[in-house]
N, C-alpha and C positions, 0 to 999 in steps of 0.2 A: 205545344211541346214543352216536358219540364226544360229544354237549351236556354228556350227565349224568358224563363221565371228571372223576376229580380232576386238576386242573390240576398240573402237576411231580409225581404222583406215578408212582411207575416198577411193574411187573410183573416176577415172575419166574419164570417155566415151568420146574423142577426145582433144587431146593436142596440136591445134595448138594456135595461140596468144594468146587467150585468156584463153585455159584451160591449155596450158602449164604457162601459168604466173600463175595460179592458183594454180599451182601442186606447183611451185616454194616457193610461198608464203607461203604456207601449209609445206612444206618439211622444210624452213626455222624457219616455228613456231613449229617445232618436232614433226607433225603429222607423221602419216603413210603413205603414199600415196603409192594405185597402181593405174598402168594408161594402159590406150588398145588405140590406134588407128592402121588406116589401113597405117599409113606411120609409118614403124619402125624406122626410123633415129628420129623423134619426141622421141618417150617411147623408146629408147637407150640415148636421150642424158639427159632426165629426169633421166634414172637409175642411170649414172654418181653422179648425184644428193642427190642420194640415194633412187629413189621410184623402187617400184615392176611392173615390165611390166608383165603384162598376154596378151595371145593370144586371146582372145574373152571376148565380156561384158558377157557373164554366169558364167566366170570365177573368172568375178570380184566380183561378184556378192557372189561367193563364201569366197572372198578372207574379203569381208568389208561388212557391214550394212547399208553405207550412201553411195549412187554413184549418182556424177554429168556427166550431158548430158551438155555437151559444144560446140556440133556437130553445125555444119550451117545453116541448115533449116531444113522440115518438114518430106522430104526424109529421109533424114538420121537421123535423130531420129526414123522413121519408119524403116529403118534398124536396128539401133540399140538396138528397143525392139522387132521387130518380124522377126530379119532375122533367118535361124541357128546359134545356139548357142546363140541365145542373150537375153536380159536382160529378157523378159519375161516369158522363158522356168525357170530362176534361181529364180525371187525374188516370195518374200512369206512376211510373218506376221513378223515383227519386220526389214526390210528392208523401205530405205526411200530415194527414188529419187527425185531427185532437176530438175528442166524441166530451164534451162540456154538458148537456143536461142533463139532467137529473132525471132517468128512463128505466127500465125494467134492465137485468142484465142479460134476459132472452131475448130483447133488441140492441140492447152492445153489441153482444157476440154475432146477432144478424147482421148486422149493417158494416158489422169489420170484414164477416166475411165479405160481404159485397164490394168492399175498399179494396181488399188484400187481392181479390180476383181480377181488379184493374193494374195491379203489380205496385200500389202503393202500400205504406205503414201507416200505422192505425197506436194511437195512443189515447186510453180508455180514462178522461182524465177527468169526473167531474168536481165541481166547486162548490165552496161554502163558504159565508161569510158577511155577503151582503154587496151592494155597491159602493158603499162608502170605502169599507174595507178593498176592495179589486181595486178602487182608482188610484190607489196606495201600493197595489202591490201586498199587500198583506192580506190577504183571505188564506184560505187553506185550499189544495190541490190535491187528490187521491188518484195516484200515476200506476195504472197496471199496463203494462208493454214487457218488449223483451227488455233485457236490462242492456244491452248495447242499446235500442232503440230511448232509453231513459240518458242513457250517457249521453249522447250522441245531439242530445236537444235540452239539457240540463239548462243553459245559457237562458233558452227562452223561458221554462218552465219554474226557473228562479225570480226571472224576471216580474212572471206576473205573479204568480204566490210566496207567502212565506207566511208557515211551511210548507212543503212539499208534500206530501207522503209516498213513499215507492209500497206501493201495496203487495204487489206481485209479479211473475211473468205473464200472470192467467188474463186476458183481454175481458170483463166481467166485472170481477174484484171487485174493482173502482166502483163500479153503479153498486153494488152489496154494499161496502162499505158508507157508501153515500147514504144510500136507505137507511138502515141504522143509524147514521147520522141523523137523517131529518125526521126517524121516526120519534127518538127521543127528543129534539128539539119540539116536535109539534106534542109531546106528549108535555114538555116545563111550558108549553106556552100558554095549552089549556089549563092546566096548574095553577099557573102563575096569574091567569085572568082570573079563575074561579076564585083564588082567596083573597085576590084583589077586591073582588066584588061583595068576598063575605067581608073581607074588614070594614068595606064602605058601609056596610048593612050596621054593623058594630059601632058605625058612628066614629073611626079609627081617622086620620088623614094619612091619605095612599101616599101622597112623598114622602111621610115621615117612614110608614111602613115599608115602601119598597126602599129605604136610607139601609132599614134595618134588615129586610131581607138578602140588598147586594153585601153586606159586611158580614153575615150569619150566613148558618150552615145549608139555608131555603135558596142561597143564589144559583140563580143560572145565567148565560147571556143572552137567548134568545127573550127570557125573562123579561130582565132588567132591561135590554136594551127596545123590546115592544113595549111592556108596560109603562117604560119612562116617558112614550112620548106618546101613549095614549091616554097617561097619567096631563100631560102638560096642554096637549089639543083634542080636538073634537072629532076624536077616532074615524069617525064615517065621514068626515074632511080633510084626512090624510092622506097627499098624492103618492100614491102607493108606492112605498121600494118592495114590497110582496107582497103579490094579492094575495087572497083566502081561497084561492083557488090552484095555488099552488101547493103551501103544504096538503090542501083538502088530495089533490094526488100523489101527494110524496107517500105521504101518510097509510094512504091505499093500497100504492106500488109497495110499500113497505111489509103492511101485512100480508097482502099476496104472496110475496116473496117468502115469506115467513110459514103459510102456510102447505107452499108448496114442498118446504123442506122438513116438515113432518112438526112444525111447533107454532103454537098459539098461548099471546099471555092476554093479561085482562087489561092492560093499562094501554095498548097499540088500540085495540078494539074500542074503546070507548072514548080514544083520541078520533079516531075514523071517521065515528058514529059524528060526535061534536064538528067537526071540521065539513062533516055532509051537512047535516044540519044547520051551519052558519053561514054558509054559501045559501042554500035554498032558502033560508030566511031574506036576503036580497043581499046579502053584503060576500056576494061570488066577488065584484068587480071591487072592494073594499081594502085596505093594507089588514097584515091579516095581525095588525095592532085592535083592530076592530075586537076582535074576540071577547076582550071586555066589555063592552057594549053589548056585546050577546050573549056574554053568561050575567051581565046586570039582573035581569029579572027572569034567568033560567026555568023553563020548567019539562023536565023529561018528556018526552015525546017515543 
């Protein structure tokens, strides 16, 4: 029952980089944090921390009134509201889920309905930025809910990002805006590897190059900040803060999206194609700093 929820304290349905920074962040600003995933060594090294590990999202659900879904795609979100024990056997009226991955917006809108029909609120909030950024507090947050349901949770939703973005009332938004987010990001990343790899060809040195690209009008961050450290280590021995397997589905979800509303451009498309392609090459499970490494000795396929 929401009676028996601790008051202010928060839930978090999957703690790897990005909800485990979050929990971090949170724990640091003397919230309550309990957390669930299906890798214990994750919600063990959280408790260290001080958060409350439970064994299943019902759990949690009992444990707090506000719980984030930080899970990785669609799947597991659907695990995590309809499997046994999970979130939607627990929540009720006065509970209020945060939708955090980065997923199509025809499974936002599905899964809120599914929240809304247990008599909870639903706020459609995915993120960007990275883990380093979240364990700060500082990533970016893309908030469509009602606008009382955005006031009303301001407190928490400052907490963990800044900026914020209030996108909308429309429960969706969020995931759309996100997409265009990561599509253009996966689109400077390819970019930013490919003329990496032609300056290296040119005999050029990549730090001086990418010195001159973060100062000149070629910068980006997703850029700079993979290139920099695929520029400094041994890309395919980078413990991943993102795999190549995630942009490879933002990227996707992106054009899908895209062409489901009547438009297709050339530069989404051939980000797509690159990002399928560098996964199947073997570096699915690789930080997707890798890229370099696989447009090194590119050859169209």
């Amino acid at each position: 029952m929401v009676s028996s929820c601790e008051q202010d304290a928060i839930g978090i349905v999957g703690v790897g980089n990005m909800g485990g920074a979050i929990a971090e962040n949170l724990l640091a600003r003397g919230w309550r944090v309990g957390v669930h995933d299906i890798d214990v060594h994750k919600t063990q090294a959280l408790v260290a921390c001080g958060a409350r590990a439970v064994q299943t999202p019902s759990e949690l659900a009992d444990f707090c009134n506000i719980i984030i879904i930080a899970v990785v795609d669609a799947h597991q979100v659907e695990e995590v509201l309809s499997a046994h024990s999970g979130l939607l056997s627990a929540i009720g009226a006065g509970h209020t889920v945060l939708l955090c991955p980065t997923i199509s917006p025809k499974d936002v809108t599905g899964f809120a309905q599914a929240i809304k029909q247990r008599g909870a609120e639903v706020i459609d909030a995915p993120m960007s930025g990275g883990p380093v950024r979240a364990r700060t507090g500082q990533m970016s947050l893309m908030v469509a809910c009602s606008k009382a349901l955005y006031e009303k949770q301001q407190s928490l939703l400052n907490a963990i990002a800044a900026p914020v973005f209030f996108i909308s009332e429309r429960v969706g938004d969020g995931a759309k805006t996100k997409l265009i987010n990561n599509l253009l990001a996966g689109i400077n990343l390819v970019a930013s590897a490919e003329l990496l790899a032609m300056a290296e060809k040119l005999g050029l040195d990549l730090q001086t190059t990418l010195s001159v690209i973060q100062a000149s009008s070629g910068q980006s961050w997703v850029g700079s900040e993979r290139m920099g450290r695929a520029i400094v280590c041994d890309p395919l021995k980078l413990t991943p803060l993102a795999h190549m397997t995630l942009l490879e589905k933002d990227t996707r979800l992106a054009l899908e999206m895209g062409l489901e509303a009547g438009y297709s451009g050339p530069l989404g498309a051939s980000a797509v194609k690159t990002f399928k392609e560098a996964s199947a090459s073997g570096l699915a499970e690789c930080d997707d700093a890798a890229m370099l490494e696989f447009l090194r000795n590119y050859k169209s396929q």
